[in-house]
C-alpha positions as CSV (number, residue, x, y, z in Angstrom):
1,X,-8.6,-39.5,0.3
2,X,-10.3,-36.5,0.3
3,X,-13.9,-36.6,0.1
4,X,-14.8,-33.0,-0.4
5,X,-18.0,-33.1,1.7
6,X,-18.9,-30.0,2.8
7,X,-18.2,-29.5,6.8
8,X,-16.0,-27.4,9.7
9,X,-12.7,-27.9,9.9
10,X,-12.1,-30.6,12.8
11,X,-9.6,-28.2,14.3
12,X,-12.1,-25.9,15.2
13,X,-14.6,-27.8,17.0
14,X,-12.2,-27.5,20.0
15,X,-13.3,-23.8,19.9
16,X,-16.7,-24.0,18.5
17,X,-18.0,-26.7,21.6
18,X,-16.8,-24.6,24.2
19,X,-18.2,-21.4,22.6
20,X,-21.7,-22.9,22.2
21,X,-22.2,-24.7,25.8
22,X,-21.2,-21.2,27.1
23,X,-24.0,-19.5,25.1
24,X,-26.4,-22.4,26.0
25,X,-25.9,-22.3,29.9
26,X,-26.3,-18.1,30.1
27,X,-29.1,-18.7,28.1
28,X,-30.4,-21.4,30.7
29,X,-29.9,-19.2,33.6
30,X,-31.4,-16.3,32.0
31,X,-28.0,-13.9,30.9
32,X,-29.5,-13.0,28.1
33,X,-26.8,-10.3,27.2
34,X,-23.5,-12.9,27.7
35,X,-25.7,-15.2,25.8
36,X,-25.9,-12.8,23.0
37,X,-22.2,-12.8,23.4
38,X,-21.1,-16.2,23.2
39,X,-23.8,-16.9,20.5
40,X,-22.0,-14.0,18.5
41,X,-18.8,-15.3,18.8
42,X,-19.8,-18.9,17.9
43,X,-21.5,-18.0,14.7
44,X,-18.2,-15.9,14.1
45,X,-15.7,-19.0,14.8
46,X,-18.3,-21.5,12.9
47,X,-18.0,-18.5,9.9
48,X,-13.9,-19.1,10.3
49,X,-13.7,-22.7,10.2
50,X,-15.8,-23.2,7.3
51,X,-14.7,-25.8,5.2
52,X,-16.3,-25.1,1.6
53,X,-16.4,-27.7,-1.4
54,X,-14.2,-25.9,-4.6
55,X,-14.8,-26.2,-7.6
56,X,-12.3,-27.4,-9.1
57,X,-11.8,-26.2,-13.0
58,X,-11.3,-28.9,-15.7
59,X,-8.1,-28.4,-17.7
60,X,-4.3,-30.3,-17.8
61,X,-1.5,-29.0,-16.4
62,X,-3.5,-25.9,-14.1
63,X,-1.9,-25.2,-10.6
64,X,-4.9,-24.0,-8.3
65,X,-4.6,-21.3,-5.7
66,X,-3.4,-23.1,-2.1
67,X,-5.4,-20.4,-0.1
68,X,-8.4,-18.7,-0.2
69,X,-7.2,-14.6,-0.2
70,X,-6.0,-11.8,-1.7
71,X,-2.6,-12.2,-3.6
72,X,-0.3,-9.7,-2.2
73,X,3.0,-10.1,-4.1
74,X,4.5,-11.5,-7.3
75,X,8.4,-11.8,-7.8
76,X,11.0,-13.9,-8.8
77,X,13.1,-15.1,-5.6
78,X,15.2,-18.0,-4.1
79,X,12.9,-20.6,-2.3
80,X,14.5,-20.6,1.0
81,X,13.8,-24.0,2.8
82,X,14.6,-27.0,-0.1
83,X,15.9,-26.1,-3.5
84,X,17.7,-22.4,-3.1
85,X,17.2,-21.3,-6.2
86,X,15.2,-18.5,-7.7
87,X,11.4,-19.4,-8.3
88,X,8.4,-17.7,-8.9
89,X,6.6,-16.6,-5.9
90,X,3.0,-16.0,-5.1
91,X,2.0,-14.3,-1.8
92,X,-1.6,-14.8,-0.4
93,X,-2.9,-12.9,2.6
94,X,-5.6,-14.3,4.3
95,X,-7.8,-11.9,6.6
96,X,-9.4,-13.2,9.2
97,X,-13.0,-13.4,6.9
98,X,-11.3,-15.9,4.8
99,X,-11.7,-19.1,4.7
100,X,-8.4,-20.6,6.2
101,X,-7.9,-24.2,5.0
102,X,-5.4,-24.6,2.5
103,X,-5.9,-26.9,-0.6
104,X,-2.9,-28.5,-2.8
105,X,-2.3,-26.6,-5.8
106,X,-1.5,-29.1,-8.6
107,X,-1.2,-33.4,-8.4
108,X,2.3,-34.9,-6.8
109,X,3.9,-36.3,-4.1
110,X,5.2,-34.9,-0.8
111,X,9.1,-35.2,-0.9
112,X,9.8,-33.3,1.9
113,X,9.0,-30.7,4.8
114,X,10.2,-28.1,7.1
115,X,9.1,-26.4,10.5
116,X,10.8,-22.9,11.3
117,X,10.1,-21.1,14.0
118,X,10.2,-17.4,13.4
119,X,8.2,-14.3,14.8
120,X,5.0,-12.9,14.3
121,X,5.2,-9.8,11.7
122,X,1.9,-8.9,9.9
123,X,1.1,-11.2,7.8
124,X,0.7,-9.1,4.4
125,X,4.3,-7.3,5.7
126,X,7.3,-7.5,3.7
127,X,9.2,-9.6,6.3
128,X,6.8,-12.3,7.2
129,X,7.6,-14.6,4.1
130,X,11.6,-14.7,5.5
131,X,11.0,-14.2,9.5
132,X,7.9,-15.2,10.4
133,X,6.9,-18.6,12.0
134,X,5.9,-20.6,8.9
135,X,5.3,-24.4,8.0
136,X,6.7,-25.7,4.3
137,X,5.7,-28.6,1.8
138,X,8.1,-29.2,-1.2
139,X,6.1,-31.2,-3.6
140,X,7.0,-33.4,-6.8
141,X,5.1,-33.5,-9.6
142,X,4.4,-36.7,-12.0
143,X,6.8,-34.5,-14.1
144,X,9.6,-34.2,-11.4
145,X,8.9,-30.5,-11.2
146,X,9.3,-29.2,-7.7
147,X,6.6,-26.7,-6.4
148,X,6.5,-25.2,-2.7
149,X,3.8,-24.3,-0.7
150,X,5.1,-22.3,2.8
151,X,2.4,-21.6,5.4
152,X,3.2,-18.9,7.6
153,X,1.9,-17.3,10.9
154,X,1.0,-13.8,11.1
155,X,0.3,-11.0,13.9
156,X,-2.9,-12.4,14.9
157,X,-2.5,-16.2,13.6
158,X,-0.2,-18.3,15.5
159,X,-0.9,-22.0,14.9
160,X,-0.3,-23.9,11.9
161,X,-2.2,-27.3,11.7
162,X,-0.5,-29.6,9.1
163,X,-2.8,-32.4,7.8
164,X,-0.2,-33.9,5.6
165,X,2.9,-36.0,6.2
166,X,6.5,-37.1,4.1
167,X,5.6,-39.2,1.0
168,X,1.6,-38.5,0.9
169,X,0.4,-38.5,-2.5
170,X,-1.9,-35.7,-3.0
171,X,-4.2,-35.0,-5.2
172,X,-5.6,-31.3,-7.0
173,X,-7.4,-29.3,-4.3
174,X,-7.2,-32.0,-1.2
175,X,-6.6,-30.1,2.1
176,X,-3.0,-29.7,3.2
177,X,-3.6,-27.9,6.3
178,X,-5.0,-24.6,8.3
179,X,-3.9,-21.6,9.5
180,X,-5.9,-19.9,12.9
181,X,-6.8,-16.6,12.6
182,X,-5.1,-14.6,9.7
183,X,-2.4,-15.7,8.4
184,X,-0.2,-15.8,4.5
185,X,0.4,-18.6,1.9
186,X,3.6,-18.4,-0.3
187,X,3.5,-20.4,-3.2
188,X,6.7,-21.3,-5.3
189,X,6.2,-22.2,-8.9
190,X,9.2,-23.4,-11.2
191,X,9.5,-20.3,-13.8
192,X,8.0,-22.5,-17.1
193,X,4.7,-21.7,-15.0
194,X,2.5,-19.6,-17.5
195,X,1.4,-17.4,-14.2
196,X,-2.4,-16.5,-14.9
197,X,-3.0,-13.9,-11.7
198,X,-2.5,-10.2,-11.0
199,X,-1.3,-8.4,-7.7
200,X,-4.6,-7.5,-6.1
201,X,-6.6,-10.5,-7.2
202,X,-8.7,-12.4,-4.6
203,X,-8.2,-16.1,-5.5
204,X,-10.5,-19.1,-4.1
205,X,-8.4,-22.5,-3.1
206,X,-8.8,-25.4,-4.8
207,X,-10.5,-23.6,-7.4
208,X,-9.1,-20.1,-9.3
209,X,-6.2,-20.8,-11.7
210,X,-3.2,-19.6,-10.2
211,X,-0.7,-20.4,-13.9
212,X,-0.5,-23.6,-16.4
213,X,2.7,-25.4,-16.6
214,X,3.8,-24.6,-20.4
215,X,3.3,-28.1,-22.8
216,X,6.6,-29.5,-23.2
């Protein structure tokens, strides 16, 4: 379950340790300038893994942003990796000043996923949603409506952490996984989604209202 505590991601403590003891032992021996350095660039990495509590807006039926960022594309097109069929697609760049653990977007059930290996485009480019390396969750909602949430690798990000695994029930806004350093979101919503975003909006995960599945 997640707790929503407030803390660091545990993927970058293996960065933040290092970073620290390096700043603490030129401090020690009096290198005050690589001190400076390494206390700069831990504050920095600390800023990047942040792991802030959302706040999660009340409401039925509300799919949440998976991604802190600024969304970069709306279109209609086929969701590559599971259901091949046209879907509405949201595209959020994260910049390096984001933060970069992702959040499930609406209540259901992990039915399947898909590693592809790919390159390393830009993230906001036009090719990194089809070429770039990128890490996919198809999920099923209480409904058995299918949404998609595909993680992908950018210029400077090239490591995907999953925290999630086949048949994991997830609940609104629990952390699915992180992306180091820059990176995109894609999220694929089933077209009855009422979308409730613009192109150049900057979105919170786990917490701004990407669209409303309609009432049936």
């Amino acid at each position: 379950m997640d707790d929503f505590r407030p803390k660091i991601a545990a993927d970058g403590l293996k960065f933040i340790i290092p970073l620290a003891a390096a700043t603490w032992l030129f401090a020690v021996f009096g290198c005050c300038m690589f001190s400076l350095i390494f206390g700069v660039l831990t504050g920095f990495t600390i800023f990047f893994f942040r792991d802030p509590n959302p706040n999660i807006p009340e409401g039925q039926n509300l799919v949440l942003s998976p991604a802190h960022g600024k969304v970069v594309s709306i279109k209609t097109s086929v969701e590559p990796d599971f259901l091949q069929k046209e879907m509405q697609c949201i595209s959020i760049f994260l910049s390096i000043f984001d933060c970069h653990v992702t959040r499930n977007p609406y209540p259901g059930a992990i039915k399947s996923t898909k590693y592809k290996p790919g390159k390393f485009h830009l993230a906001f480019s036009d090719h990194a949603s089809d070429e770039n390396e990128r890490f996919s969750i198809m999920l099923e909602t209480e409904n058995k409506q299918n949404i998609v949430i595909s993680l992908i690798a950018g210029f400077v990000a090239r490591r995907i952490v999953s925290l999630v695994k086949m048949d994991d029930k997830l609940s609104l806004a629990q952390r699915i996984g992180l992306i180091r350093f820059g990176s995109r979101v894609d999220l694929y919503l089933p077209k009855d989604v009422n979308l409730l975003v613009s192109l150049g909006d900057k979105v919170i995960g786990g917490q701004s209202i990407i669209g409303e599945f309609t009432a049936k």
